[in-house]
N, C-alpha and C positions, 0 to 999 in steps of 0.2 A: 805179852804186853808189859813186862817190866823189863826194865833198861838192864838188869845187874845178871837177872839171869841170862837174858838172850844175847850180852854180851859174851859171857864163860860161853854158851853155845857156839857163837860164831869164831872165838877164837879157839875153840877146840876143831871145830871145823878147818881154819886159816892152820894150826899147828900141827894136826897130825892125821887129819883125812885129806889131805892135799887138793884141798876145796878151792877153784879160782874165781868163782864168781857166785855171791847171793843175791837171790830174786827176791821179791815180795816187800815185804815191811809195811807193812800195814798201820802202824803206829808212830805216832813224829816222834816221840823222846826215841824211842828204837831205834827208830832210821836214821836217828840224826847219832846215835852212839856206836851202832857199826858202821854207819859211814867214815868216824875218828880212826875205829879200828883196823877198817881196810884198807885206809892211808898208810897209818902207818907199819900194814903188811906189805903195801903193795899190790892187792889184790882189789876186785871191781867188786861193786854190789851196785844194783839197780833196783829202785822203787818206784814200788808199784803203786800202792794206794796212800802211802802217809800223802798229807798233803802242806806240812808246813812250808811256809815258801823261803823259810832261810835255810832249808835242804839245800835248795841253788843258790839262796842267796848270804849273807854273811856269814856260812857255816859252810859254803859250797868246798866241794875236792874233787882235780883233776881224776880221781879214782871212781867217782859217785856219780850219779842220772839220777833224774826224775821223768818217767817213765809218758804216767797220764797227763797228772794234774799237780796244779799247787789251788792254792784256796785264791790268786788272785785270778787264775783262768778261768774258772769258773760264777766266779763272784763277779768279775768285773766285764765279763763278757753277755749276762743275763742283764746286769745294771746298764750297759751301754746297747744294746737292744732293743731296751723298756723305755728310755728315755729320749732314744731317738724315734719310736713311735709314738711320745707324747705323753707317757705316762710320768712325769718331771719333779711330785713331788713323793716321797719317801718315808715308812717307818717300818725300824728294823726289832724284831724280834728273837735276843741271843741268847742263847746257852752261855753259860757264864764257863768258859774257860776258854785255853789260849787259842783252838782250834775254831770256836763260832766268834769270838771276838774278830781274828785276821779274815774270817769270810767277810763278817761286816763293815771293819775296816777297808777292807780293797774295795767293798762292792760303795761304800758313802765316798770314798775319794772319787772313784769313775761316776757317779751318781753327779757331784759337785763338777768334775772337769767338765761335763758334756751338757752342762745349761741347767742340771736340775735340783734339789733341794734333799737335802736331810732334814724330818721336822722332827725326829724326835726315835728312842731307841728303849725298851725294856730289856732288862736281862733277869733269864730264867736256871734255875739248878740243873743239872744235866737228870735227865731221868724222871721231869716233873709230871707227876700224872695229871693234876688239875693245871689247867694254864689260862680257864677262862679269865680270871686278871691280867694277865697279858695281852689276850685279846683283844678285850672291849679295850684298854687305852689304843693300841692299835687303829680298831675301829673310830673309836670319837678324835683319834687324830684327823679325818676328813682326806688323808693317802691316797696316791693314786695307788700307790703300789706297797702290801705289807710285805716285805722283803723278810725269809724264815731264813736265819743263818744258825741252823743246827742241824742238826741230820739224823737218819735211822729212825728209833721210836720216837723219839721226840719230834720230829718232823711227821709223822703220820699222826701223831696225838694234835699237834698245832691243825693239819690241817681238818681231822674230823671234829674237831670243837670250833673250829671258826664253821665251818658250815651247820653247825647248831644254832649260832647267833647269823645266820646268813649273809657272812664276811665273804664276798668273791663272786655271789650267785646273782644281787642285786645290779651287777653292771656299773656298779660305784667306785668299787675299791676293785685289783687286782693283788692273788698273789702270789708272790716265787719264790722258790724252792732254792736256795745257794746251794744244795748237793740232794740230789736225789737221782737214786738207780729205778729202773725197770722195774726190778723186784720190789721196791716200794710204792710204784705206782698198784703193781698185782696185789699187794698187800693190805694197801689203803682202800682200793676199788674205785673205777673210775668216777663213779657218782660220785666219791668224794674228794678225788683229785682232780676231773675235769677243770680245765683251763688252765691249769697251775703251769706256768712258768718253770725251764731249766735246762743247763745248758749241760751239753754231754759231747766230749770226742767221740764218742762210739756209741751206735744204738744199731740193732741188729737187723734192723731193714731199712739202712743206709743204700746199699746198694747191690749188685749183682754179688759181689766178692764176700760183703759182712752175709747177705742171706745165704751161701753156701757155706761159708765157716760157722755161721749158727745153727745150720740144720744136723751138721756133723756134733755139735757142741750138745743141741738139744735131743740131740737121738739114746744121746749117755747120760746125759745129766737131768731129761724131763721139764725141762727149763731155758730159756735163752741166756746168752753168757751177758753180764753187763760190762762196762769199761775196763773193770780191773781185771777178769776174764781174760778178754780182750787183748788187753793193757799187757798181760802175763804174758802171753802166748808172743804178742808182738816184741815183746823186750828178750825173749828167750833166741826166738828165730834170727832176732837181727845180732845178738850177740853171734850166732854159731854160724850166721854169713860174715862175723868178720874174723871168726877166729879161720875159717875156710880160707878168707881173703889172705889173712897173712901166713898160714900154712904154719902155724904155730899155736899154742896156748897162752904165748909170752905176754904179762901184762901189757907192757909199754906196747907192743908189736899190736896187741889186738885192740886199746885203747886208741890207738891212732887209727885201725881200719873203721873204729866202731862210727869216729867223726868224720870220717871221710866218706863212706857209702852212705849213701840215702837214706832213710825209711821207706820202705816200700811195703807196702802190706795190706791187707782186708780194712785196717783200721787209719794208716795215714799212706798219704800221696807226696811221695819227692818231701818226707820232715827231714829237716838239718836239727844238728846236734850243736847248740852253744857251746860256746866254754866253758860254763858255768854248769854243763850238765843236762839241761834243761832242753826236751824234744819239741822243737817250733811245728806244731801242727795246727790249722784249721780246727774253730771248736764251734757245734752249731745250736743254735737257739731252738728248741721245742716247746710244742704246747700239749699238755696233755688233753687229749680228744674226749669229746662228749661220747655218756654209753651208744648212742644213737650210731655215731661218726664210725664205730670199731668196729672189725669185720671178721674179730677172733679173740682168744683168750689173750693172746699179748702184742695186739695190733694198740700200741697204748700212744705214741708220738705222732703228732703231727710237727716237719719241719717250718719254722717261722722265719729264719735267717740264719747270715754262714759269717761268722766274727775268722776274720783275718787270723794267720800265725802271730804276726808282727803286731793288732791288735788285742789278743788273747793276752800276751806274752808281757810280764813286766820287764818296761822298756830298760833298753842298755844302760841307760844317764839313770835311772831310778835304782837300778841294783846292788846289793853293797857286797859283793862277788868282788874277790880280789880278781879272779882269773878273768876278768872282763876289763879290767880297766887297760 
C-alpha cells in the first residue's frame, strides 16, 4: 500500500526477473504509479481491485487495464437502478477521501441525469467507529435512498448502527451499499444487511459456469471467491489466451491479441476491451435477501436488474482518456 515502495518492487521485477505482466493492485496511488512505470518499460499490468477511475481515465496507458471495476460502474449503475424504480430522492454518506468522495460523485451525477435529486451528503473519517451523527442527518433528511459510499469496516459499521436507529427496516428510507463484497454481507449478517442495495460483475451463483468455478474456489479456500477473486482469475486467463494467440510473450504482439479476443469466461460474456483499458462488461444490481429468503450460509443475493456494458461504463464523450479521443 505505499506508492515508493511497490514501485522499487515492480521495477525490480520489470529490470531483472524478466517480469511481463503484473496482476492485482489493489490500491489506486499503487495502480496508478506502476501503471507510469510499465509504460515506460513497456511491459503490461492489469488491475484488479484499485478502483480509481482516472486508472482509465486521464492517467489511462495503452499498457494498463482495469480489470473489474472503477468507482463509476458501480456507483452509477446501483444510482440508476434505484432511481428508475422510484426511489429519486438521495443522501450520501462519505468517507472523506479521494476513493468514497468519486463513488459519490459518479453515483449524484447518474442520481441528477436520470430525473432524481441529491438533498444532501455528510462526510465521515475513514475508520470512524461511532457514525450515529451521520446517520440520524441521513435519516431526518426524509431520503428515499441513504446512498453509503465507503467500504469494508466502515460500511459494515454504517449499516449496523443505522438498523439501531431503524434506518432501512421501517419501509421509508432505503439503503445502498456503493461497494460491498459477499464476504461483507457474511460479516455483517444478513439481519443486518437484509435489503441493502449493491451492484457487483460477479457473484458466485450467477450461473452454471460462476457455481462450478466457486465450488472449485470454495473447496481450497472455505469461502466463495468474490469479484476480485474472480476478477484475478479472469484477467490472468484471458492474458495467457492472448499470449497463446500471438505465440509470443512480446508486449505489443500480446497487447493487440489481448483487444482483439473477447472476454469469455465464468465472470464476463463476449467483454470488449476499450482503448482506454477499460473491460465493457454487464454489471448487475442485487438485493441482499431477508434471513427467512436464504437457503444456506452464503446464499446472500437476490438479482434485482442487469445495467448494460455501455450503461455501466463512463461514456466515451465523458472520458478524459487521451487513447479514446
Amino acid at each position: 500500500h505505499k506508492t515508493d515502495v511497490s514501485t522499487v518492487i515492480a521495477r525490480e521485477w520489470y529490470d531483472n526477473d524478466d517480469v511481463d505482466v503484473i496482476i492485482g493492485l489493489g490500491n489506486s496511488a499503487v495502480a496508478l504509479a506502476v501503471q507510469q512505470l510499465t509504460r515506460e518499460k513497456n511491459k503490461i499490468d492489469i488491475v484488479v481491485a484499485a478502483s480509481a477511475s482516472s486508472i482509465t481515465g486521464e492517467q489511462c496507458s495503452p499498457n494498463g487495464f482495469q480489470w473489474v471495476h472503477d468507482t463509476y460502474n458501480i456507483a452509477a449503475s446501483t444510482a440508476r437502478a434505484l432511481v428508475n424504480e422510484g426511489d429519486k430522492n438521495w443522501f450520501f454518506i462519505t468517507v472523506d477521501y479521494a476513493f468514497g468522495k468519486a463513488l459519490k460523485a459518479d453515483a449524484a451525477k447518474v442520481v441528477e441525469q436520470t430525473g432524481g435529486e441529491v438533498l444532501g451528503e455528510v462526510q465521515h473519517p475513514f475508520a470512524t467507529p461511532d457514525l450515529s451523527s451521520f446517520l440520524l442527518q441521513a435519516k431526518d433528511s426524509g431520503a428515499d435512498v441513504i446512498g453509503l459510499a465507503n467500504a469494508g469496516v466502515d460500511t459494515v459499521n454504517s449499516l449496523k448502527q443505522a438498523r439501531e436507529f431503524g434506518i432501512g427496516l421501517d419501509g421509508k428510507q432505503r439503503l445502498a451499499a456503493l461497494l460491498f463484497l459477499v464476504t461483507d454481507v457474511h460479516g455483517a449478517g444478513l439481519d443486518i444487511a437484509q435489503d441493502l442495495a449493491v451492484t457487483l460483475p460477479f457473484y458466485w451463483d450467477m450461473n452454471d459456469e460462476s457455481r462450478a468455478f466457486s465450488k472449485r474456489w470454495q473447496a481450497e479456500m472455505n469461502r466463495p471467491p468474490t469479484m476480485y477473486h474472480a476478477g484475478t482469475y479472469s484477467a490472468v486467463t484471458h492474458y495467457l489466451k492472448a499470449v497463446a494467440a500471438a505465440g509470443t510473450d512480446d508486449t505489443d504482439a500480446v497487447l493487440a491479441k489481448m483487444r482483439e479476443i473477447p472476454v469469455n469466461d465464468m465472470m464476463t460474456k463476449d467483454g470488449k476491451i476499450r482503448a482506454d483499458g477499460h473491460v465493457m462488461r454487464d454489471f448487475y444490481v442485487y438485493q441482499v435477501k431477508k434471513p427467512e429468503e436464504s437457503t444456506g450460509e452464503w446464499d446472500v443475493f437476490k438479482r434485482l436488474s442487469t445495467i448494460s456494458a455501455e450503461d455501466a461504463a463512463v461514456p466515451v464523450s465523458a472520458s478524459a482518456c487521451d487513447l479514446l479521443k
